[in-house]
mmCIF entry with sequence, helices, sheets and N, C-alpha, C, O atoms, coordinates in Angstrom:
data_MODEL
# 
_entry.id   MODEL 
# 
_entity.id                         1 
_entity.type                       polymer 
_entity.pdbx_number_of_molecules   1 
# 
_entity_poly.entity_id                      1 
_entity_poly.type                           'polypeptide(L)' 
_entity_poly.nstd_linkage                   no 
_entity_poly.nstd_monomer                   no 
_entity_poly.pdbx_seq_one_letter_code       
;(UNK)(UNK)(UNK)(UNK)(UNK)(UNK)(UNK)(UNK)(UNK)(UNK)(UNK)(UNK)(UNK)(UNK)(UNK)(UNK)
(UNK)(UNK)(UNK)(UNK)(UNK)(UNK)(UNK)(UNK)(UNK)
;
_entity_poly.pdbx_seq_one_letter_code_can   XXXXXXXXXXXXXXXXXXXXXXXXX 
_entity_poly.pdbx_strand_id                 A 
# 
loop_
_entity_poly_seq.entity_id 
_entity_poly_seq.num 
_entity_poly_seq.mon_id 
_entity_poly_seq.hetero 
1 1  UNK n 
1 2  UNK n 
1 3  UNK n 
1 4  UNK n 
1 5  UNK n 
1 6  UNK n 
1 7  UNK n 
1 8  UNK n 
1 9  UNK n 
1 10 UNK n 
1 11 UNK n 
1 12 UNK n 
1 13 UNK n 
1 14 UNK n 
1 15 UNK n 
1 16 UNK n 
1 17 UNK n 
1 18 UNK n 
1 19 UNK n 
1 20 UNK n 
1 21 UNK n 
1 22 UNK n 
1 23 UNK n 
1 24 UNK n 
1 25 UNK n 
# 
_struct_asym.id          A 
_struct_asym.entity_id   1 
# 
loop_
_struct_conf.conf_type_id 
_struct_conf.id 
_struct_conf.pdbx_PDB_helix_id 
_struct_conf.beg_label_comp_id 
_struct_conf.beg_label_asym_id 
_struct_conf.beg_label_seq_id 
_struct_conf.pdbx_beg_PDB_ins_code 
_struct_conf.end_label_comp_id 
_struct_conf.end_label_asym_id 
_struct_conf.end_label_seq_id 
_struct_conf.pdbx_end_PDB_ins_code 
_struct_conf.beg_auth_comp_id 
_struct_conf.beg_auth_asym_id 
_struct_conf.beg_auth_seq_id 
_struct_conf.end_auth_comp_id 
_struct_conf.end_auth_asym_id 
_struct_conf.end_auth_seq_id 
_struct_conf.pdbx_PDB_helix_class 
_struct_conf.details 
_struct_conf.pdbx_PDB_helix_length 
HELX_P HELX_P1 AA1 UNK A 2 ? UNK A 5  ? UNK A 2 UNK A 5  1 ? 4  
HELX_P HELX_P2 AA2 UNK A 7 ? UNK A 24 ? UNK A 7 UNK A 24 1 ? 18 
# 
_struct_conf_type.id          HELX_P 
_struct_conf_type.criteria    ? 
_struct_conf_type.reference   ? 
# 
loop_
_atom_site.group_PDB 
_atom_site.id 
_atom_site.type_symbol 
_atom_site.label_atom_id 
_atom_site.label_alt_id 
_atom_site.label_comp_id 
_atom_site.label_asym_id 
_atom_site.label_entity_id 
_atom_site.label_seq_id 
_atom_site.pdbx_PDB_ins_code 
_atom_site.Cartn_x 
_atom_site.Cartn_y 
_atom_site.Cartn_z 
_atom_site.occupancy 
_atom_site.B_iso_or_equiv 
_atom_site.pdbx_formal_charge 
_atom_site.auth_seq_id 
_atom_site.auth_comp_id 
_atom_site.auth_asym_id 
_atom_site.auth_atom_id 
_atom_site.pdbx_PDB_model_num 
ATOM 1   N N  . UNK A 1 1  ? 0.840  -1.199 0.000   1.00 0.00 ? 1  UNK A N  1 
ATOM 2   C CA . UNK A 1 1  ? 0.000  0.000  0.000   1.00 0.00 ? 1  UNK A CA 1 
ATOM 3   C C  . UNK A 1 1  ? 0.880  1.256  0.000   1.00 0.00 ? 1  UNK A C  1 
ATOM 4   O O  . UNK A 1 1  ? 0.510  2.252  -0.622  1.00 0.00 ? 1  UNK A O  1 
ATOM 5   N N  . UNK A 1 2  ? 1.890  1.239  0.594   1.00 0.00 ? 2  UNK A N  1 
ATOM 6   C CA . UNK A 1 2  ? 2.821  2.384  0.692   1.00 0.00 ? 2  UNK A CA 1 
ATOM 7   C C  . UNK A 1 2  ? 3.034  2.779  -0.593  1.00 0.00 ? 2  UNK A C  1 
ATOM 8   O O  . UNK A 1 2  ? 2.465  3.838  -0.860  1.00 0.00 ? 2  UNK A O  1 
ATOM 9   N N  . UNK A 1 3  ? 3.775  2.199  -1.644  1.00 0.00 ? 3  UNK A N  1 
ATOM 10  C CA . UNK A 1 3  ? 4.296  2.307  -2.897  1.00 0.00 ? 3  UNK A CA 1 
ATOM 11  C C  . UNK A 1 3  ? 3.097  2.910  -3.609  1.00 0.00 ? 3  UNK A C  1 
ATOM 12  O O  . UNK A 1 3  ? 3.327  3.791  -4.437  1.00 0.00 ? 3  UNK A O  1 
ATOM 13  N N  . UNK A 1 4  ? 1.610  2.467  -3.339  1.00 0.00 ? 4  UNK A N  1 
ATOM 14  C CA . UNK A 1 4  ? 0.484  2.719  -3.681  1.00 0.00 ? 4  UNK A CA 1 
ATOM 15  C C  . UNK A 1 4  ? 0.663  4.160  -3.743  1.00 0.00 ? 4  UNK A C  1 
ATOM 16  O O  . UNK A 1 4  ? 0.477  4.931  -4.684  1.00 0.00 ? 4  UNK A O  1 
ATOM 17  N N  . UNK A 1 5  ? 1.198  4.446  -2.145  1.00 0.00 ? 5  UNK A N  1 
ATOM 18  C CA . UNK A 1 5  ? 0.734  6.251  -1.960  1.00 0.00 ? 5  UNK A CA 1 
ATOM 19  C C  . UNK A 1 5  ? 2.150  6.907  -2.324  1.00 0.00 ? 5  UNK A C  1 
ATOM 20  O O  . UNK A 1 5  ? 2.281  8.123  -2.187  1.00 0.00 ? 5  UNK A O  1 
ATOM 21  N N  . UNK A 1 6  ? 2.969  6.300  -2.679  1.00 0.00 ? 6  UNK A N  1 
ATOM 22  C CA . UNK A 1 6  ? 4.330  7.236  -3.397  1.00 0.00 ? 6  UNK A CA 1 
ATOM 23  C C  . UNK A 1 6  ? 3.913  6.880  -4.809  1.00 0.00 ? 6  UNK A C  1 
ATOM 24  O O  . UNK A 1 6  ? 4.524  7.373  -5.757  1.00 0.00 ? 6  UNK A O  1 
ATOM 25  N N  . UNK A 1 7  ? 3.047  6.166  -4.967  1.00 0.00 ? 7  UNK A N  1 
ATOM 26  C CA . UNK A 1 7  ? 2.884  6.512  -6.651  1.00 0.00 ? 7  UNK A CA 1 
ATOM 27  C C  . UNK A 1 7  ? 1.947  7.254  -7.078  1.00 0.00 ? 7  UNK A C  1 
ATOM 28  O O  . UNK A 1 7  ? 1.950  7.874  -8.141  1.00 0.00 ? 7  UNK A O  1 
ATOM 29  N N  . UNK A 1 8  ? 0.714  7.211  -5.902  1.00 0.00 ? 8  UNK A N  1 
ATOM 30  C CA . UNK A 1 8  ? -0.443 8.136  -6.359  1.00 0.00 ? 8  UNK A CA 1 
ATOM 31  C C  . UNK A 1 8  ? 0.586  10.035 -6.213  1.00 0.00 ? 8  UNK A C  1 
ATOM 32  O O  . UNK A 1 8  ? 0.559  11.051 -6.908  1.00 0.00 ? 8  UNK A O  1 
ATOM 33  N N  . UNK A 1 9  ? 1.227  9.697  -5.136  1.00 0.00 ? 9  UNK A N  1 
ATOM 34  C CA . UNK A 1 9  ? 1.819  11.205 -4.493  1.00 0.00 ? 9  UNK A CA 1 
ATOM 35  C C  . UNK A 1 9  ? 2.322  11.802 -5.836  1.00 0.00 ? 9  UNK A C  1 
ATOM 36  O O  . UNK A 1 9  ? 1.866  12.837 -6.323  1.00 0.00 ? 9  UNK A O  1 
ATOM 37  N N  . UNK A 1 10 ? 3.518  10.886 -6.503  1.00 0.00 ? 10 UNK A N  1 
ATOM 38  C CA . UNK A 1 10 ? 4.055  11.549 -7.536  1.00 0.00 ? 10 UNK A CA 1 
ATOM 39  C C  . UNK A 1 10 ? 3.568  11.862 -8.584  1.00 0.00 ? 10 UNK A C  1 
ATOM 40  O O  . UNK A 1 10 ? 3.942  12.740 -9.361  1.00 0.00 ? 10 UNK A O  1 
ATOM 41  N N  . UNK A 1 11 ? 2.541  11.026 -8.678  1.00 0.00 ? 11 UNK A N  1 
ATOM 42  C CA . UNK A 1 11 ? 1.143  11.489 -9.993  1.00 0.00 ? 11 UNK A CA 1 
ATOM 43  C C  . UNK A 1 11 ? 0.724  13.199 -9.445  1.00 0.00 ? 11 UNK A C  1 
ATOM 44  O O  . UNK A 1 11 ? 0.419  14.246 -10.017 1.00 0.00 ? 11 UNK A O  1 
ATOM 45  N N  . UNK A 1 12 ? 0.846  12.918 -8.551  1.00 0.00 ? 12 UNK A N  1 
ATOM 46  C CA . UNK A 1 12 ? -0.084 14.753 -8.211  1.00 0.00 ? 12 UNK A CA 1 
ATOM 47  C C  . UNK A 1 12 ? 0.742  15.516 -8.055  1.00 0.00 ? 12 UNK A C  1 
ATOM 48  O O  . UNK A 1 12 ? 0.446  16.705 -8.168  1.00 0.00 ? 12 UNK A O  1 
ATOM 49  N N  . UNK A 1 13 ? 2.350  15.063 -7.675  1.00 0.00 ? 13 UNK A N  1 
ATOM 50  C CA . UNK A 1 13 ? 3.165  16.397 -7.777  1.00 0.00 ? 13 UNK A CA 1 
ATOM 51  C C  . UNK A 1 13 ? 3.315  16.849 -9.444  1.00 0.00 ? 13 UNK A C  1 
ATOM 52  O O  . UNK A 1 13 ? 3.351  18.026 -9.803  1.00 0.00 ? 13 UNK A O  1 
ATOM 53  N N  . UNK A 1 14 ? 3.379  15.894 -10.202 1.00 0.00 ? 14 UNK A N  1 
ATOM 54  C CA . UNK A 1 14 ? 3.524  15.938 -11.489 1.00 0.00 ? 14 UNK A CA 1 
ATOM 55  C C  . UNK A 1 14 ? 3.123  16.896 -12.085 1.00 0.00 ? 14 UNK A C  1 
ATOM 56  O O  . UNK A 1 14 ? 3.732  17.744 -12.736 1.00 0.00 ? 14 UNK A O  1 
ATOM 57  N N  . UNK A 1 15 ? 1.465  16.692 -11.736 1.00 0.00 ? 15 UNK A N  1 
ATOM 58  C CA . UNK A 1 15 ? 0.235  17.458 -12.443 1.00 0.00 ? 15 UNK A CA 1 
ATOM 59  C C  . UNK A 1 15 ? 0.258  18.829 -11.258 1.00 0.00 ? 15 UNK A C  1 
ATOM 60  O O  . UNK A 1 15 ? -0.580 19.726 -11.345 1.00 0.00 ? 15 UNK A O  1 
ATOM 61  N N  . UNK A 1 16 ? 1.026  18.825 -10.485 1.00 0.00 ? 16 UNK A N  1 
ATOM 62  C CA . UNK A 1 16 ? 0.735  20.304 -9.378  1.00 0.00 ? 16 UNK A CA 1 
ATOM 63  C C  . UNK A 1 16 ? 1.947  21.357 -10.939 1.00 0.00 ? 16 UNK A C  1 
ATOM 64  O O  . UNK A 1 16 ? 1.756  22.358 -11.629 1.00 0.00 ? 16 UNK A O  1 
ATOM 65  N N  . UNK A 1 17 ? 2.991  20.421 -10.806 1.00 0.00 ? 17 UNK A N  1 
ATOM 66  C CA . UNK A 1 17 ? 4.463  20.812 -11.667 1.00 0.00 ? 17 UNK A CA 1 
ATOM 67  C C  . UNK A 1 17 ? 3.658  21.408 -13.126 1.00 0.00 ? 17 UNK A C  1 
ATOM 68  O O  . UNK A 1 17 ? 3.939  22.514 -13.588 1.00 0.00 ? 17 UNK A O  1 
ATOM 69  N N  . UNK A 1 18 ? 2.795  20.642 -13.650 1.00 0.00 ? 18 UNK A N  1 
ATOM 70  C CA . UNK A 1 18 ? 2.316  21.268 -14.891 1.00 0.00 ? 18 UNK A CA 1 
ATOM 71  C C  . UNK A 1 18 ? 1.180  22.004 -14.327 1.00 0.00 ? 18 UNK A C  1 
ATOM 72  O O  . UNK A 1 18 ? 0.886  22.690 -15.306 1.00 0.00 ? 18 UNK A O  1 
ATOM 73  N N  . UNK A 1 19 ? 0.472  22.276 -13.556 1.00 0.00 ? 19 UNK A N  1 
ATOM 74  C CA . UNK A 1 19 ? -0.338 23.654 -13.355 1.00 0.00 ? 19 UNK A CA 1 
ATOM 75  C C  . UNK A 1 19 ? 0.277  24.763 -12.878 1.00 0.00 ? 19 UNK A C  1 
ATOM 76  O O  . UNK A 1 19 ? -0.326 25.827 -12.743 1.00 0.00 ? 19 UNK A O  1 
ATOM 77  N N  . UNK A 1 20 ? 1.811  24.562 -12.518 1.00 0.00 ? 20 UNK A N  1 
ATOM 78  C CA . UNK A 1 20 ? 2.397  25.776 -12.570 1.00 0.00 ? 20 UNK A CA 1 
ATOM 79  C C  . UNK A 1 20 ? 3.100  26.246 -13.699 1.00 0.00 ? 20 UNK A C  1 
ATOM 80  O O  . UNK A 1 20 ? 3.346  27.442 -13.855 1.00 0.00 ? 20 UNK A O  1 
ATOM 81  N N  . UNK A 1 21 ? 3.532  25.107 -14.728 1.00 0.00 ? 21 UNK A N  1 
ATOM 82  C CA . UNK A 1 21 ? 4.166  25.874 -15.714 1.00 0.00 ? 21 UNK A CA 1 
ATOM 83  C C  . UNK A 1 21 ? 2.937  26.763 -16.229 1.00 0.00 ? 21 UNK A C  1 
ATOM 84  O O  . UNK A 1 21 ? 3.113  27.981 -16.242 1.00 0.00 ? 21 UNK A O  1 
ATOM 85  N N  . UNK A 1 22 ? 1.883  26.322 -16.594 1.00 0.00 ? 22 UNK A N  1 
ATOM 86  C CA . UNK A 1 22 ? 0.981  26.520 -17.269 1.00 0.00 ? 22 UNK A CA 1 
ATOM 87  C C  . UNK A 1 22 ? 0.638  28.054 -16.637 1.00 0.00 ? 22 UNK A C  1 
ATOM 88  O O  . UNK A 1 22 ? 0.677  28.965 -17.464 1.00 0.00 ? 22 UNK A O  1 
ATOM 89  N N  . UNK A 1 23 ? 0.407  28.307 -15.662 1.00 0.00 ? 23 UNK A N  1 
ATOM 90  C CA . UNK A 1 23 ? 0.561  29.694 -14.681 1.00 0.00 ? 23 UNK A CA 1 
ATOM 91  C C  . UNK A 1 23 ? 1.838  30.679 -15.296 1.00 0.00 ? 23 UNK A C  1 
ATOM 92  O O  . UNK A 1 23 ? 1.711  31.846 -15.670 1.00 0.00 ? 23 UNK A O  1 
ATOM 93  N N  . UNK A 1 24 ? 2.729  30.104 -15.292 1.00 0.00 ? 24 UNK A N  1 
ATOM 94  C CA . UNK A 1 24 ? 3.812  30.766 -15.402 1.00 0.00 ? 24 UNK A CA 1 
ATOM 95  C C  . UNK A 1 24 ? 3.579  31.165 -17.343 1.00 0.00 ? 24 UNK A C  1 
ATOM 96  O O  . UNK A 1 24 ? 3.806  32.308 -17.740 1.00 0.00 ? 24 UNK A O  1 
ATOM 97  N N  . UNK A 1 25 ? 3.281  30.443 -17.980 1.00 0.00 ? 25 UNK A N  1 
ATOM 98  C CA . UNK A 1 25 ? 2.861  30.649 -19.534 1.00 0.00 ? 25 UNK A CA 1 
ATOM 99  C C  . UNK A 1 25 ? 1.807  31.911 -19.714 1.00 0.00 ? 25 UNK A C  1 
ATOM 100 O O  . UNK A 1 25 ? 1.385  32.208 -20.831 1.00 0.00 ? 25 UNK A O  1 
# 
């Protein structure tokens, strides 16, 4: 389950990472 939540985690930093470029555009 852990790996579960470091994989969901990095899915959402991902998509946090592209709603800021997208800000920054």
């Amino acid at each position: 389950k852990k790996e579960g939540l470091i994989s969901t985690t990095g899915k959402q930093i991902k998509i946090e990472n592209i709603e800021d470029l997208k800000h920054i555009e």
